[in-house]
C-alpha atoms as a printed R data frame, in Angstrom:
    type eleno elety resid chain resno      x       y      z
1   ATOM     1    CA   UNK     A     1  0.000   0.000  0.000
2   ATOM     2    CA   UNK     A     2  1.509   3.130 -0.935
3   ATOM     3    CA   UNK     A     3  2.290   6.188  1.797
4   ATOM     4    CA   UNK     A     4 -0.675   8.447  2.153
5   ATOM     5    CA   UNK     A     5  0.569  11.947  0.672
6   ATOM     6    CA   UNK     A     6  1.899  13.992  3.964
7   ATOM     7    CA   UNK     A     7  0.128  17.398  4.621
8   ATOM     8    CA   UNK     A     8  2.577  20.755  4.512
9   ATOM     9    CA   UNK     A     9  3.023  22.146  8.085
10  ATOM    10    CA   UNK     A    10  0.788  25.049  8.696
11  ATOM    11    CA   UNK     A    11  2.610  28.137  9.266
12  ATOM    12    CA   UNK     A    12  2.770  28.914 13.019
13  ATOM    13    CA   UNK     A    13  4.491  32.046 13.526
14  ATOM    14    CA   UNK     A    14  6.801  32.424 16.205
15  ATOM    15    CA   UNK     A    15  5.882  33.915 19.778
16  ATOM    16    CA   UNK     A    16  8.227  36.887 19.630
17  ATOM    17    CA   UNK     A    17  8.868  40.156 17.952
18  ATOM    18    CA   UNK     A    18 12.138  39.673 16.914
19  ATOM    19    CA   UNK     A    19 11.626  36.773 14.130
20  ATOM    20    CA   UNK     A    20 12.701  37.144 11.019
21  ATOM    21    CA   UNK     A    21 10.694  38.718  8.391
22  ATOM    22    CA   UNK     A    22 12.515  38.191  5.101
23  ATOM    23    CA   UNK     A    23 11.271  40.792  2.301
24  ATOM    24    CA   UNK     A    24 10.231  37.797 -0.205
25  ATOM    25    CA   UNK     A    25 10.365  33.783  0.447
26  ATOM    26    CA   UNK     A    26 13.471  32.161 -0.078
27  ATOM    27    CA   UNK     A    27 13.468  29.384 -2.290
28  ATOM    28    CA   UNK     A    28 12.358  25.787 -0.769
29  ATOM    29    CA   UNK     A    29 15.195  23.916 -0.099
30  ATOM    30    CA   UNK     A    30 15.103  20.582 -1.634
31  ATOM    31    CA   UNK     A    31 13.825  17.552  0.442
32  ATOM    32    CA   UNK     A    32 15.323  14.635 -0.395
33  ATOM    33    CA   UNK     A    33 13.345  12.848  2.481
34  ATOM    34    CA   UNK     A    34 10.024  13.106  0.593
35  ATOM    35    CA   UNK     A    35 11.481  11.715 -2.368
36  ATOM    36    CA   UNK     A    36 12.653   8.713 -1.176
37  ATOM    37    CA   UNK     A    37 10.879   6.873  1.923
38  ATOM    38    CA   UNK     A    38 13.717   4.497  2.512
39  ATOM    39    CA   UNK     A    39 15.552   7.632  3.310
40  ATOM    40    CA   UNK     A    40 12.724   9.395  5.567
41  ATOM    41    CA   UNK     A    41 12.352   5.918  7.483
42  ATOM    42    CA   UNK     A    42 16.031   5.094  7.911
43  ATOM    43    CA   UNK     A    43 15.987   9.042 10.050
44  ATOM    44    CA   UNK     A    44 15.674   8.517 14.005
45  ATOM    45    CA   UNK     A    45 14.595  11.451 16.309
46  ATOM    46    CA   UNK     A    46 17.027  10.684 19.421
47  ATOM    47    CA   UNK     A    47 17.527  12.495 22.443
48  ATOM    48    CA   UNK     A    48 18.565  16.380 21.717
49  ATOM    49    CA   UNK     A    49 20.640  16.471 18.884
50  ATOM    50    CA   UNK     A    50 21.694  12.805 18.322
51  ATOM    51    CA   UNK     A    51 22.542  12.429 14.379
52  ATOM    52    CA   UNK     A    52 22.689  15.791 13.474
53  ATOM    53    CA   UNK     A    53 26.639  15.498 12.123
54  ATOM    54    CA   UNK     A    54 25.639  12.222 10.884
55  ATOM    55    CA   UNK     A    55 22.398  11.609  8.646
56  ATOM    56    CA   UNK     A    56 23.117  12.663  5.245
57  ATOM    57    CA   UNK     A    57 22.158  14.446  3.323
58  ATOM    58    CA   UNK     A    58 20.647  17.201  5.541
59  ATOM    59    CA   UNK     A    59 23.684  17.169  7.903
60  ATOM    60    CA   UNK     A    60 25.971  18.558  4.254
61  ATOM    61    CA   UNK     A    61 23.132  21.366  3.870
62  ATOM    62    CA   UNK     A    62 22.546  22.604  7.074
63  ATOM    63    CA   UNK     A    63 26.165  22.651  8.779
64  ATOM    64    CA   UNK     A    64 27.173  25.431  6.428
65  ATOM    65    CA   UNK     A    65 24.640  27.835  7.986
66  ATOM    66    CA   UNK     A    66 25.557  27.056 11.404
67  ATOM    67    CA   UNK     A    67 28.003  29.242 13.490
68  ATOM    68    CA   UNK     A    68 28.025  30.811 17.032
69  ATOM    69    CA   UNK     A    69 31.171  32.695 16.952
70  ATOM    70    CA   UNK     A    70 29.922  36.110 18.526
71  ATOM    71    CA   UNK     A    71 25.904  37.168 19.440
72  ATOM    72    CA   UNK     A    72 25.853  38.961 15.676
73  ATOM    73    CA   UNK     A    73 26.870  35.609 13.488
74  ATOM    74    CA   UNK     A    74 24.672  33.315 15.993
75  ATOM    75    CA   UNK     A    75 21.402  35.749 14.821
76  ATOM    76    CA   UNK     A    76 22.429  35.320 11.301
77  ATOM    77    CA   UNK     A    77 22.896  31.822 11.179
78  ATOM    78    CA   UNK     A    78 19.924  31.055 13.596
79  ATOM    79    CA   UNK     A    79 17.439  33.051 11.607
80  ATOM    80    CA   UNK     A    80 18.772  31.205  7.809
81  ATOM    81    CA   UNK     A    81 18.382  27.848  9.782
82  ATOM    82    CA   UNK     A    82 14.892  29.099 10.810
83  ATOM    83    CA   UNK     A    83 13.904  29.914  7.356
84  ATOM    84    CA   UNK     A    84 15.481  25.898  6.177
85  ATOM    85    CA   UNK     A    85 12.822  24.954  9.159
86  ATOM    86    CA   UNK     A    86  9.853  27.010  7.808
87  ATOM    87    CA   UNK     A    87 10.973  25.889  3.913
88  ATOM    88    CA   UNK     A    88 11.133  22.076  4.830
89  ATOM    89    CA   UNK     A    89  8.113  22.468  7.058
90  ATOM    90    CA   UNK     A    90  5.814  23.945  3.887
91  ATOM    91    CA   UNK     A    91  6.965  20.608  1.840
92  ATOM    92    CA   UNK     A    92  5.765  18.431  4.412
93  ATOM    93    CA   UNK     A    93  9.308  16.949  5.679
94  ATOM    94    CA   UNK     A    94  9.741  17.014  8.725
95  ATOM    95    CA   UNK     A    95 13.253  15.082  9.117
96  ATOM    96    CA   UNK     A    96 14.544  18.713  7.329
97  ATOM    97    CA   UNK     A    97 12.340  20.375 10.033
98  ATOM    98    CA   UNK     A    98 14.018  18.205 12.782
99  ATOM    99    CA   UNK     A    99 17.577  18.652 11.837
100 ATOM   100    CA   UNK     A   100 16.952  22.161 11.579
101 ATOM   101    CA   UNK     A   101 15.822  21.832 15.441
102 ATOM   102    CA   UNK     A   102 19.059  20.146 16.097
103 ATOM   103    CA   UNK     A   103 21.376  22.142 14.627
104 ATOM   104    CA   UNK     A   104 19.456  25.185 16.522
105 ATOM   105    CA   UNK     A   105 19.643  23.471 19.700
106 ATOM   106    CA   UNK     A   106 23.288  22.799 19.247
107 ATOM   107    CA   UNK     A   107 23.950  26.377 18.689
108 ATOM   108    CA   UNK     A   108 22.850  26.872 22.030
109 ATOM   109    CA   UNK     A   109 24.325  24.414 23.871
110 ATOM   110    CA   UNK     A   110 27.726  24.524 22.337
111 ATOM   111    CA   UNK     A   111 27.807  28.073 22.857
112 ATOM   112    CA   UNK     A   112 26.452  27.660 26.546
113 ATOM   113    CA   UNK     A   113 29.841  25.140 26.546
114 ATOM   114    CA   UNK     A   114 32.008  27.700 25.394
115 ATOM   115    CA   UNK     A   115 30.392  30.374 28.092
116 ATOM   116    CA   UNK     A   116 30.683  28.067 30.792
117 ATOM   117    CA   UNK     A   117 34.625  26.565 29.957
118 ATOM   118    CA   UNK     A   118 37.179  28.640 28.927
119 ATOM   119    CA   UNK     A   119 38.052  27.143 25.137
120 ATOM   120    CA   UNK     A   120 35.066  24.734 25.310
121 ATOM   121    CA   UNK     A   121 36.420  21.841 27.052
122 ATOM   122    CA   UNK     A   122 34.021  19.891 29.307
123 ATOM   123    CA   UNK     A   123 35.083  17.029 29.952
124 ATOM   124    CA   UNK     A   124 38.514  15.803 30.498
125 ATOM   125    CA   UNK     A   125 40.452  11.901 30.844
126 ATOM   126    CA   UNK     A   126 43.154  13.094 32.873
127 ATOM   127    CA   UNK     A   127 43.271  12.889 36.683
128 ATOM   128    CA   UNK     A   128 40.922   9.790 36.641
129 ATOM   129    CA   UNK     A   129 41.667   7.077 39.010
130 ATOM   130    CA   UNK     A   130 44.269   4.329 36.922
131 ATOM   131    CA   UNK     A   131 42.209   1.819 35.614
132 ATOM   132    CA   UNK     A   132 38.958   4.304 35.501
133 ATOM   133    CA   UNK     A   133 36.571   4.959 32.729
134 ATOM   134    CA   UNK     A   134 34.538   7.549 31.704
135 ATOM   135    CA   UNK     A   135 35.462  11.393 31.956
136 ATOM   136    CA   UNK     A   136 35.933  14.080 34.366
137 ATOM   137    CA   UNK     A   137 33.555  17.216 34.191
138 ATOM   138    CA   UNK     A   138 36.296  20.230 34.468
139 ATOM   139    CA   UNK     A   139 34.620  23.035 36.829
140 ATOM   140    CA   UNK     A   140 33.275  25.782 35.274
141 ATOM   141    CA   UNK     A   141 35.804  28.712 34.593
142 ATOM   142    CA   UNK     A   142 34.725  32.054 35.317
143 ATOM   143    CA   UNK     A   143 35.920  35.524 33.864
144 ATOM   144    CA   UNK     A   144 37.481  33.983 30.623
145 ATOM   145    CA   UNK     A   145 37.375  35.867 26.923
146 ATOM   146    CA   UNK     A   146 34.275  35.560 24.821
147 ATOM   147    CA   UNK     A   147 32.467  34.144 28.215
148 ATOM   148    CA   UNK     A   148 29.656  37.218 27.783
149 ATOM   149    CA   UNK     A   149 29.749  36.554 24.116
150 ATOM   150    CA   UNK     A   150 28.952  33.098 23.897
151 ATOM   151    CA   UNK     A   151 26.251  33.195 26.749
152 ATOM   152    CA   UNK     A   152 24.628  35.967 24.578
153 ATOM   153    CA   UNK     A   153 24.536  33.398 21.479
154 ATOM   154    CA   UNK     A   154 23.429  30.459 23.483
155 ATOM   155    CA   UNK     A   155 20.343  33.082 24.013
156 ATOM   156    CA   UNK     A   156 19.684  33.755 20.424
157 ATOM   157    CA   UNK     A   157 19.812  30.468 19.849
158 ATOM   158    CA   UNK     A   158 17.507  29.254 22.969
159 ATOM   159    CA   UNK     A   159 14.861  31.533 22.020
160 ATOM   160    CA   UNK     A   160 14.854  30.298 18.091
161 ATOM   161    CA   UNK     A   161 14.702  26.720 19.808
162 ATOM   162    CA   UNK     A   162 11.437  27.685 21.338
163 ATOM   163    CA   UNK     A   163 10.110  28.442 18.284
164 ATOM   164    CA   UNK     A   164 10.703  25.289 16.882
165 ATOM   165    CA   UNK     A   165  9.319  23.471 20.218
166 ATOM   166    CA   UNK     A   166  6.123  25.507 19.764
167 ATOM   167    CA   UNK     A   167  5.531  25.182 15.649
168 ATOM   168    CA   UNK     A   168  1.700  23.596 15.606
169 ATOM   169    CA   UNK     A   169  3.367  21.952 12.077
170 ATOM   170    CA   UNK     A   170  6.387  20.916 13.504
171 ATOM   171    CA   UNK     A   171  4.122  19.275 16.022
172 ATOM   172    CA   UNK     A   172  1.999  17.275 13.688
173 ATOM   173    CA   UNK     A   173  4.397  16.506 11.376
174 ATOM   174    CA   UNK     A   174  5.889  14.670 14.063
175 ATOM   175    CA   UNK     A   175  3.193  12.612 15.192
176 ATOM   176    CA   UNK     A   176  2.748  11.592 11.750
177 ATOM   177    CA   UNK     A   177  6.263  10.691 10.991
178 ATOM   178    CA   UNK     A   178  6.585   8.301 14.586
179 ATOM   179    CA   UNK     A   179  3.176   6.276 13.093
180 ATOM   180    CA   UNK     A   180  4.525   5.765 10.010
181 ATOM   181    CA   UNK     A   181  7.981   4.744 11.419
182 ATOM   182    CA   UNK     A   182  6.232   2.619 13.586
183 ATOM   183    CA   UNK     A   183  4.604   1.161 10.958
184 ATOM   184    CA   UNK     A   184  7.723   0.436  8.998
185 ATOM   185    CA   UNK     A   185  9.530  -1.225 10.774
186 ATOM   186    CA   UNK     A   186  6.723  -3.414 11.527
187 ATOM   187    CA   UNK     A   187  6.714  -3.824  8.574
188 ATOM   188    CA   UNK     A   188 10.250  -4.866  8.137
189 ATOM   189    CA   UNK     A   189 10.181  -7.069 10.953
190 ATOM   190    CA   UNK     A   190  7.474  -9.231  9.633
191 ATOM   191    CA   UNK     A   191  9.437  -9.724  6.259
192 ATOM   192    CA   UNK     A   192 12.499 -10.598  8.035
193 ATOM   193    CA   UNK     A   193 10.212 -13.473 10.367
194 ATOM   194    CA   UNK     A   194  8.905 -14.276  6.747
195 ATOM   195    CA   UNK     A   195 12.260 -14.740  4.989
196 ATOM   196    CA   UNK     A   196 14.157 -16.533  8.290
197 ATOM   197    CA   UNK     A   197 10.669 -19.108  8.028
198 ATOM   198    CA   UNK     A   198 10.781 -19.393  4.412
199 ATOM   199    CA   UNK     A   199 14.879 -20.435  4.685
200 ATOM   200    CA   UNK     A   200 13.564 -22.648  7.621
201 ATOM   201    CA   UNK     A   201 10.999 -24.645  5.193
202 ATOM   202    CA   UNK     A   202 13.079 -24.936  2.506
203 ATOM   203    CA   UNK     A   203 15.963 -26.350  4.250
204 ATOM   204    CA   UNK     A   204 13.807 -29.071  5.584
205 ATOM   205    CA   UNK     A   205 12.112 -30.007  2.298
C-alpha cells in the first residue's frame, strides 16, 4: 500500500517580535526525504541532537549555515536555519524540520559550553583514578574571553529553539512521521520473520 501523501506544516508564527521577516520567500530547499521513503524511514529522532553530524544528506546542507562565533553571526545563522525549518516544514518533511531543530539546539548548547569553559572543554580523561573509565567534568571557569559573548549566542539560539518546540506543524508533522515509522519497521520485521521461516521450510524439504 503506498504512503498516504503527507500534509505541509501550517505556518505557526513564532511567539516573539524579533523573528525574522525576510522581504520575499526564499526558495524551498530541496527535500530529499520526501522523495525517497527508505531515506525518511532510515531518520531517528534521538535524544537532543543525536545524528545531526551524521544523517546525510541534511547534515551537508545545514552545517554550512551554522556558526556561534559572537551574538551577531549566531542571529544570522539562527534566523537562515529558521527559514530551512519554515521551507522544509511547507513541503511536508519534517526530518529537514528536525535537523533544523538540532542544529538550533546545538547552537545553544555549544555556545552555553564555550560560556561556561574557557576554550570549550568539558570534559577531560586526565586525573581519573588508573584503571577508571569515563570522563571528568572540568569546573566551570569564570571571567574567561568571549564568556559574555557566547552566553549571549546560546540566548539567540535558545529563544529560536522555542520556536521550533512551539511550531503547531512541527508538532503534527511529528506525530505523523513516529506512526509511520512505527509502521515500517513493523513492517520490516514481519518480512524478516517471513524470509528466516521461508529459509527454515526450505531447508527441511
Amino acid at each position: 500500500m503506498p504512503p498516504k501523501k503527507r500534509q505541509k506544516a501550517d505556518p505557526s508564527p513564532p511567539p516573539s517580535s524579533s523573528a525574522p521577516q525576510p522581504s520575499s520567500p526564499p526558495p524551498p530547499p530541496p527535500a530529499p526525504a520526501m522523495i525517497s521513503r527508505a531515506l525518511r524511514m532510515s531518520y531517528r529522532i534521538g535524544r537532543g541532537e543525536t545524528g545531526v553530524l551524521t544523517f546525510e544528506p541534511y547534515k551537508s546542507a545545514l552545517l554550512p549555515l551554522w556558526r556561534f562565533r559572537t551574538p551577531a553571526i549566531a542571529r544570522t545563522s539562527s534566523q537562515a536555519l529558521w527559514a530551512r525549518f519554515e521551507g522544509y516544514g511547507a513541503q511536508g518533511d519534517f526530518v529537514g524540520m528536525d535537523m533544523c531543530r538540532k542544529f538550533i539546539q546545538m547552537g545553544m548548547t555549544r555556545a552555553k559550553r564555550y560560556a561556561n569553559h574557557a576554550g570549550g572543554r568539558k570534559y577531560d580523561r586526565r586525573g581519573l583514578e588508573a584503571g577508571e573509565k569515563g570522563t571528568r567534568e572540568l569546573p566551570r571557569s569564570e571571567g574567561h574571553e568571549g564568556r559574555e559573548e557566547k552566553a549571549e549566542a546560546s540566548e539567540v539560539f535558545k529563544e529560536v529553539w522555542g520556536w521550533c518546540r512551539g511550531h503547531e506543524g512541527y508538532a503534527r508533522l511529528k506525530a505523523e512521521f513516529v506512526k509511520e515509522q512505527k509502521e515500517w519497521d513493523r513492517e520490516r520485521k514481519a518480512e524478516g520473520k517471513g524470509k528466516q521461516g521461508g529459509g527454515t521450510a526450505a531447508s527441511e524439504s
